[in-house]
C-alpha positions as CSV (number, residue, x, y, z in Angstrom):
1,X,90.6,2.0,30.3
2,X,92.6,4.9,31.6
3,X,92.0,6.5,35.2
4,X,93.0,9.9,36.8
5,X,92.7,9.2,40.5
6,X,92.6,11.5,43.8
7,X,94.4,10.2,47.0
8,X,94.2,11.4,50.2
9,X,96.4,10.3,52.6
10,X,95.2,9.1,56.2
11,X,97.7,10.6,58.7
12,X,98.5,13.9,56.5
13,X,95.3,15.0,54.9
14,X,98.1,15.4,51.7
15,X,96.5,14.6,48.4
16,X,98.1,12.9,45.5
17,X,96.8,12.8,42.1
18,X,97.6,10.5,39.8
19,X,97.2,8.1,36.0
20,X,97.2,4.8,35.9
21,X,95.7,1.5,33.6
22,X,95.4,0.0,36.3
23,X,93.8,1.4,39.2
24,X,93.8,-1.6,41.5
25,X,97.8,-2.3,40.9
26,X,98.5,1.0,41.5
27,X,96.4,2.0,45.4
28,X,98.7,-1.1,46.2
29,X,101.7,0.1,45.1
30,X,100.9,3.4,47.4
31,X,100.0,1.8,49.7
32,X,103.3,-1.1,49.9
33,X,105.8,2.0,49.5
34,X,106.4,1.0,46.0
35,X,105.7,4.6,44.5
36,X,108.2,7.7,44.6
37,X,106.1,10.3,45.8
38,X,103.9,8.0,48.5
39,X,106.8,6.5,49.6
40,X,107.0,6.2,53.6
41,X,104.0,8.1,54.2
42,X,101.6,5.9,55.6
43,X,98.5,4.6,53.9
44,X,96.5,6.4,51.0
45,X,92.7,6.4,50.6
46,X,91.0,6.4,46.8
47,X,88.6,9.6,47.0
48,X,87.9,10.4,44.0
49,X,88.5,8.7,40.4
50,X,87.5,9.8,36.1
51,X,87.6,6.8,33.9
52,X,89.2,7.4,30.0
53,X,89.2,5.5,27.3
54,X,91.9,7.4,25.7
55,X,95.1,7.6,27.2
56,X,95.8,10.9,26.2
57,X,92.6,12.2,27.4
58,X,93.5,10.4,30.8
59,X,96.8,12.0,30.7
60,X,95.4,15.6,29.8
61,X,93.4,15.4,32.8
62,X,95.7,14.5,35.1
63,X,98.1,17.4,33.6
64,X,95.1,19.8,34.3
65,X,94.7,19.2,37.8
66,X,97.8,19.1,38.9
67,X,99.2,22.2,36.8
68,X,96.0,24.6,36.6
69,X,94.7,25.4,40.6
70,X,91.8,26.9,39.6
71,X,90.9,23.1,37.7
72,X,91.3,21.0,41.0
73,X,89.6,23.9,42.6
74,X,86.5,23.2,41.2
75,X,87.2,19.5,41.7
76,X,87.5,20.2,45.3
77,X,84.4,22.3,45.5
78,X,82.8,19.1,44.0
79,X,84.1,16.5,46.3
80,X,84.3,18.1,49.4
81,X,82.4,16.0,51.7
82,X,84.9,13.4,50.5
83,X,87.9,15.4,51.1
84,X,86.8,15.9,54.5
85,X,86.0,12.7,55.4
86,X,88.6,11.1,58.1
């Protein structure tokens, strides 16, 4: 199983989005300062999460909301409550 995964971050408010096999593995390597982008940040919070079972689906997914605005727009609109949660 493949997931596309929302993060928010709890100092920031930034969002990360993000593919991964392994969900679990991966919110700890945010979290430890074991990922590029997350690096240094402070801790991230899972808000939102699809579930694939192709990989390329996962990976299409993940392409769409972070290169098309108007597809994580909609995402937003959809989780808000979550977004805005502190």
């Amino acid at each position: 199983m493949y997931s596309v995964y929302v993060l928010k971050n709890l100092k920031s408010d930034q969002i990360y989005i993000g593919y991964t096999s392994d969900l679990k593995r991966r919110i700890l390597e945010h979290n430890s300062d074991r990922s590029t982008f997350t690096r240094g940040k402070g801790r991230w919070r899972i808000i939102y999460c699809e579930i694939f079972s192709s990989k390329t689906d996962a990976l299409n997914r993940e392409k769409q909301l972070k290169e098309h605005g108007s597809a994580f727009g909609h995402l937003k609109k959809r989780i808000s409550n979550s977004l805005n949660e502190g």
